[in-house]
C-alpha positions as CSV (number, residue, x, y, z in Angstrom):
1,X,-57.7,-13.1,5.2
2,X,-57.2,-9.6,4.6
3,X,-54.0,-7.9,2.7
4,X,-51.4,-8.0,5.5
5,X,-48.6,-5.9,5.9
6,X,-45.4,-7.5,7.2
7,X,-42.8,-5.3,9.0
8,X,-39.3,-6.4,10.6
9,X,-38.6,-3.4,12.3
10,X,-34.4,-3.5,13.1
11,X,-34.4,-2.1,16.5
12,X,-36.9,-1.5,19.6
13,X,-37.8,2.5,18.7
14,X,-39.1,0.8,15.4
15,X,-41.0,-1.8,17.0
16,X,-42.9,0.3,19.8
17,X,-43.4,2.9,17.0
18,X,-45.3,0.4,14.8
19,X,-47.5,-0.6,18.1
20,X,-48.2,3.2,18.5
21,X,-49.5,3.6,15.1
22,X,-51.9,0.3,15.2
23,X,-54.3,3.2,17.4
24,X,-57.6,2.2,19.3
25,X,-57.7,-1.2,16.7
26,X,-54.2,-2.6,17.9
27,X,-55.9,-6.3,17.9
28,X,-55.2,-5.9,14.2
29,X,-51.5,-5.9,14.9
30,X,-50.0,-9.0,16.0
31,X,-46.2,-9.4,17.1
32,X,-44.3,-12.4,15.5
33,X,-41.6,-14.0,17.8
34,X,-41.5,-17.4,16.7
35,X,-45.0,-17.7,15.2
36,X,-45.7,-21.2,16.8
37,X,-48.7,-20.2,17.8
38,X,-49.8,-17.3,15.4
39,X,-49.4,-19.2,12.4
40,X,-51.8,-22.4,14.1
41,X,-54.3,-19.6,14.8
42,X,-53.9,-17.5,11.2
43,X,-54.7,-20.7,9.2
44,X,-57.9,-21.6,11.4
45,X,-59.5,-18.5,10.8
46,X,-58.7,-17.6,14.8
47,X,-56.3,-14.5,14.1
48,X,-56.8,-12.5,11.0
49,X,-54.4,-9.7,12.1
50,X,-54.0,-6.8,9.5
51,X,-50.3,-6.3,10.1
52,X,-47.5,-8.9,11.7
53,X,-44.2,-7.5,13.6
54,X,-41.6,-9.5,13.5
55,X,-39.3,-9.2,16.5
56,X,-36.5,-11.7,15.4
57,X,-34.1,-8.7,13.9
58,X,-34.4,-6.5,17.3
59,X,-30.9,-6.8,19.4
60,X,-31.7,-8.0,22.7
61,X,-35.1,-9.4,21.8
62,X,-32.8,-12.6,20.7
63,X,-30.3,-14.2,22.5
64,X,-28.9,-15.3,26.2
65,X,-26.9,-13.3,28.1
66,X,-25.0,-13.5,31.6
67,X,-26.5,-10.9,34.0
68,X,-25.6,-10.6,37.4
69,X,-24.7,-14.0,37.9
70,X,-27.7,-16.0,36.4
71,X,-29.1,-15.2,33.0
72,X,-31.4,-13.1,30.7
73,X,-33.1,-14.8,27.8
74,X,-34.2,-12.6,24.6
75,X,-38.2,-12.7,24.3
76,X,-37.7,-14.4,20.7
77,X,-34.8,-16.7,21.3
78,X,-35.6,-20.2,20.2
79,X,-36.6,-23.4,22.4
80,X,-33.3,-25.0,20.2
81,X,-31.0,-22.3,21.2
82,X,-32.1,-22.3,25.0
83,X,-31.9,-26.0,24.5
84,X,-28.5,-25.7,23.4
85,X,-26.4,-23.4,26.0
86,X,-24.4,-25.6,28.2
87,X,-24.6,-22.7,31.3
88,X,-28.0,-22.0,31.1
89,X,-29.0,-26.0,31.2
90,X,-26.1,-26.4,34.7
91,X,-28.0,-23.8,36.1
92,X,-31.8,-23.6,35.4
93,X,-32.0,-27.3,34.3
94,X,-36.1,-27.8,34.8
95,X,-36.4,-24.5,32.6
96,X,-34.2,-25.9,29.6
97,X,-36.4,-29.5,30.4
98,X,-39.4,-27.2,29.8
99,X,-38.4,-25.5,26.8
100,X,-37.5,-28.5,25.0
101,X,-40.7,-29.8,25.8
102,X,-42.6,-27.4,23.5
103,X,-43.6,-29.2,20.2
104,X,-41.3,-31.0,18.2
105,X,-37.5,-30.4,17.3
106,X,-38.4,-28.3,14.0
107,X,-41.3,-26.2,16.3
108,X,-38.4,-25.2,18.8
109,X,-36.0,-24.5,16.1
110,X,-38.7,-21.2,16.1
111,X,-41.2,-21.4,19.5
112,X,-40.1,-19.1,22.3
113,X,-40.3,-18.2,25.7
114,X,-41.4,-15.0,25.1
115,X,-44.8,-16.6,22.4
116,X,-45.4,-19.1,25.0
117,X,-45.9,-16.5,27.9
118,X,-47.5,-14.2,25.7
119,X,-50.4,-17.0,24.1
120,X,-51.0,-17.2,27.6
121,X,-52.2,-20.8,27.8
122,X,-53.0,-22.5,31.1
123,X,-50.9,-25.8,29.7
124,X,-47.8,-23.8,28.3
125,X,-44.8,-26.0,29.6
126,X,-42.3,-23.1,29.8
127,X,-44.5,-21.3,32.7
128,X,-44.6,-23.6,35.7
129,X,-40.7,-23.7,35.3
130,X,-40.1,-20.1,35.1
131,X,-42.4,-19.5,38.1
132,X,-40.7,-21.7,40.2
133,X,-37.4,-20.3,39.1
134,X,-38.1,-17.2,40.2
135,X,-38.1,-15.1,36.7
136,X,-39.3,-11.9,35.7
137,X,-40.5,-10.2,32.5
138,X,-38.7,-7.4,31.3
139,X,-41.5,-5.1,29.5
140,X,-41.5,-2.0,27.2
141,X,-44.1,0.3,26.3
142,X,-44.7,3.7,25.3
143,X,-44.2,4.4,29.0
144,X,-41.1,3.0,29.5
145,X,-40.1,-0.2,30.7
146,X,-41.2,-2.3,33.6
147,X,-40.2,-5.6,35.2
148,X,-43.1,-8.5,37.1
149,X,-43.0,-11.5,37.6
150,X,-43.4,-14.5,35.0
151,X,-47.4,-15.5,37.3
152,X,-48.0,-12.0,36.3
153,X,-47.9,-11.5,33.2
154,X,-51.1,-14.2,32.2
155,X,-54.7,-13.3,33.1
156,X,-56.7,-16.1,31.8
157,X,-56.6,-18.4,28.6
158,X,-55.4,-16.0,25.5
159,X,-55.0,-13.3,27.7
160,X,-52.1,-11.2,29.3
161,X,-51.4,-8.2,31.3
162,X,-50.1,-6.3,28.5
163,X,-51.1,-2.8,27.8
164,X,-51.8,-1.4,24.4
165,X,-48.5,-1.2,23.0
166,X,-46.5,-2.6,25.2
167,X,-44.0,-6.0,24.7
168,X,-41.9,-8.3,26.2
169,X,-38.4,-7.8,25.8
170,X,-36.3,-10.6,27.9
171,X,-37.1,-13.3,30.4
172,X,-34.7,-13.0,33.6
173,X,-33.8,-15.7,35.4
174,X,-31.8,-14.7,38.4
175,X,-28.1,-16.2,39.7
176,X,-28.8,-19.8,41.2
177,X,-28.0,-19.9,44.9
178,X,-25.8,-22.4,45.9
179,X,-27.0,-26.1,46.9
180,X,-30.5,-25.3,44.6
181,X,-32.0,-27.4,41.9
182,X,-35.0,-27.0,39.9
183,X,-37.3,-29.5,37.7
184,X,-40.5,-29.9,35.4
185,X,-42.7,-32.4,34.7
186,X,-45.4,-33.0,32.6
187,X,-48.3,-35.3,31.9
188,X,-49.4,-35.9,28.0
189,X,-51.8,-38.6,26.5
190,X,-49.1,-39.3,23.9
191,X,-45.3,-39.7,24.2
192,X,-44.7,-36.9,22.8
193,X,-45.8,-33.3,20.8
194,X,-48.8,-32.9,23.2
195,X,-50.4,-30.3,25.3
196,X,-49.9,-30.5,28.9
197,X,-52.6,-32.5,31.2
198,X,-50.7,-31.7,33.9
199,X,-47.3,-29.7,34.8
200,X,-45.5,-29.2,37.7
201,X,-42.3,-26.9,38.3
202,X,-40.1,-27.0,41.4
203,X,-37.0,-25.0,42.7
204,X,-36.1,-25.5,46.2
205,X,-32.3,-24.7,48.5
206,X,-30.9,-26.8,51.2
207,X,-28.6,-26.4,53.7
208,X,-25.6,-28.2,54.9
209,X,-27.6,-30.4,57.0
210,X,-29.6,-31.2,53.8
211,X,-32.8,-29.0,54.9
212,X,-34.9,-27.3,52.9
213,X,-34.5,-23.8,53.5
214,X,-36.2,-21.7,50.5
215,X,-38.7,-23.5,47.8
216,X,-41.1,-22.6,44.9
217,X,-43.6,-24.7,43.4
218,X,-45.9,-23.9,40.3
219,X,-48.9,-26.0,38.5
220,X,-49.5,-25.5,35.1
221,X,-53.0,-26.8,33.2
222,X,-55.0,-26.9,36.1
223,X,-56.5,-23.4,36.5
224,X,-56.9,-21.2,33.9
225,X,-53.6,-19.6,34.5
226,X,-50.7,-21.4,35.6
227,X,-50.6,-21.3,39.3
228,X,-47.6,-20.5,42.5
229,X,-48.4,-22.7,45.3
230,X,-46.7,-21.1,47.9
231,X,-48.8,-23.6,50.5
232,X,-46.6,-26.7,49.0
233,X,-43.3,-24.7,48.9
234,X,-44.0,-23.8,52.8
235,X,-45.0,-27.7,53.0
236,X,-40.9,-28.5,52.3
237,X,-39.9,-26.2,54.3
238,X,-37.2,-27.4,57.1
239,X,-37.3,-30.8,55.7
240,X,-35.1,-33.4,54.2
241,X,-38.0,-34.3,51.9
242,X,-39.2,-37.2,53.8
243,X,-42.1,-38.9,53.3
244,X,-44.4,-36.7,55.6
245,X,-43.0,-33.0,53.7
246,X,-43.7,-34.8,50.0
247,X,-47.6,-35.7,51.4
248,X,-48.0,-32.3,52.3
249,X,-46.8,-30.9,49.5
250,X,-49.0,-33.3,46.9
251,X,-51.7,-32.1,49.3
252,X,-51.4,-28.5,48.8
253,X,-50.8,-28.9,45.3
254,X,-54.1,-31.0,44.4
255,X,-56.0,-28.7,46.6
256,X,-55.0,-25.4,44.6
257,X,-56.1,-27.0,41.4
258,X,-59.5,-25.6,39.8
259,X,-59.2,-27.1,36.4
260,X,-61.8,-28.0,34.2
261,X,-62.7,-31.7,32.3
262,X,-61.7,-32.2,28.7
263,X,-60.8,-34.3,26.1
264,X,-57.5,-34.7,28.1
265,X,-58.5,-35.5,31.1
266,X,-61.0,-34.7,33.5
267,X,-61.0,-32.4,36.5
268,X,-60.5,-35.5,39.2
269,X,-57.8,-36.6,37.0
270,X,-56.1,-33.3,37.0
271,X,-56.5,-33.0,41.0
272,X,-54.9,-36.4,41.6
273,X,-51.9,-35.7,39.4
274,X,-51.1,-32.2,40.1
275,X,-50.1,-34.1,43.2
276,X,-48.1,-36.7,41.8
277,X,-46.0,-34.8,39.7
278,X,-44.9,-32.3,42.4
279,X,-43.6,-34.8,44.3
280,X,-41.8,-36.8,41.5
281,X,-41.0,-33.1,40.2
282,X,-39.6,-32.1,43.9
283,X,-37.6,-35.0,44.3
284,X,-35.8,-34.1,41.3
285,X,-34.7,-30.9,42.3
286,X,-33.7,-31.9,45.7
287,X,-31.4,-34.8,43.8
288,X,-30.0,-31.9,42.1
289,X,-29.3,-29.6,45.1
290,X,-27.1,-32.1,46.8
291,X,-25.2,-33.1,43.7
């Protein structure tokens, strides 16, 4: 490892000006939010950064906030503290189910939403429920600041749309219309504190008649980003989620799949599931809508 230099920069300015200065080499710079992942990959010889910026001192960067009647959620907040507020959970229940699905209860006292976009994995469990949510990345860079969607912001395993200097500042996760529900699922070989085989994130609205009238649906680990399937959202479209509406969705969502086989499972595996765990996933949410 080479000598690193360690900065906690105490407000944004400080933190952009720190990205500036890493020049044409800014892999060498690495930003710490919860350093879940950075840590893993520092002590397998993966990441040997020559500087770390930790974020967790920035205002804003940690945090939940009300805004505009749903929520915005500091890059470096903890899975435990998302975990923890009582509104956030009422509203957006399948992304709290996702956050405190990420490693074990002393991980999430430091993993966050903001590390687990950014690693970019095709298996992250935050992902898939933030898609189908609806959220958006807040980002800033030395040309300002920008907002995209959440299926944006990956490109591929390890990789993200971020330009050189740029971070992200907050999740948004807009107001919950009324009669919605969301939900995640996931596969694992093991009970528990495992990577993703499959996962599957739902958000759908009905009407008074009990119709679907507006749905999102999102895959993770079975592509090498985690996917929208807007063919199995249109599947529950103007129904009641009868049995016809959930085989069309499990349909569309096995045939979006391009995963790969490994140790986890193989790519038929994958296919077959992706489809199972939108429909338990959608039934979920619709359970939660009428409630």
């Amino acid at each position: 490892m080479t000598e690193l230099d360690f900065q906690a920069p105490a407000d944004l300015a400080g933190a952009l000006a720190l990205l500036a200065s890493a020049g044409a080499g800014a892999g060498a710079t690495r930003l710490l939010a919860g350093g879940t992942d950075l840590m893993v990959q520092m002590r397998s010889g993966r990441a040997d950064p020559a500087r770390i910026v930790d974020l967790k001192r920035i205002p804003g960067l940690m945090g939940i906030e009300a805004d505009a009647g749903g929520f915005l959620i500091g890059a470096a907040t903890s899975c435990a503290r998302i975990g923890e507020h009582a509104g956030l959970a009422a509203a957006w229940p399948g992304v709290v189910e996702a956050a405190r699905l990420i490693g074990s209860t002393q991980v999430q006292g430091r993993a966050s939403l903001g590390g687990n976009l950014c690693n970019a994995s095709p298996a992250a469990d935050s992902v898939p429920a933030l898609i189908a949510a609806g959220a958006t990345c807040l980002i800033a860079g030395p040309a300002g600041r920008r907002e995209i969607a959440v299926e944006a912001l990956p490109l591929g395993p390890g990789r993200h749309c971020l330009a050189p200097g740029e971070l992200v500042l907050a999740i948004r996760l807009p107001a919950r219309a009324a009669h919605s529900g969301d939900a995640y699922l996931r596969l694992i070989p093991r009970t528990e504190m495992d990577i993703a085989v499959v996962g599957a994130g739902v958000a759908l609205t009905i009407d008074a008649q009990g119709r679907v009238v507006a749905a999102r649906v999102a895959l993770g680990a079975v592509a090498p980003t985690a996917l929208r399937v807007d063919a199995a959202a249109q599947a529950l479209l103007g129904s009641t989620l009868d049995e016809p509406a959930l085989a069309r969705l499990a349909a569309a969502a096995s045939a979006a799949c391009r995963p790969i086989d490994d140790k986890r499972g193989t790519a038929e595996y994958r296919i077959r599931v992706a489809g199972v765990l939108a429909r338990r996933a959608a039934r979920i949410a619709y359970e939660r809508a009428t409630a």
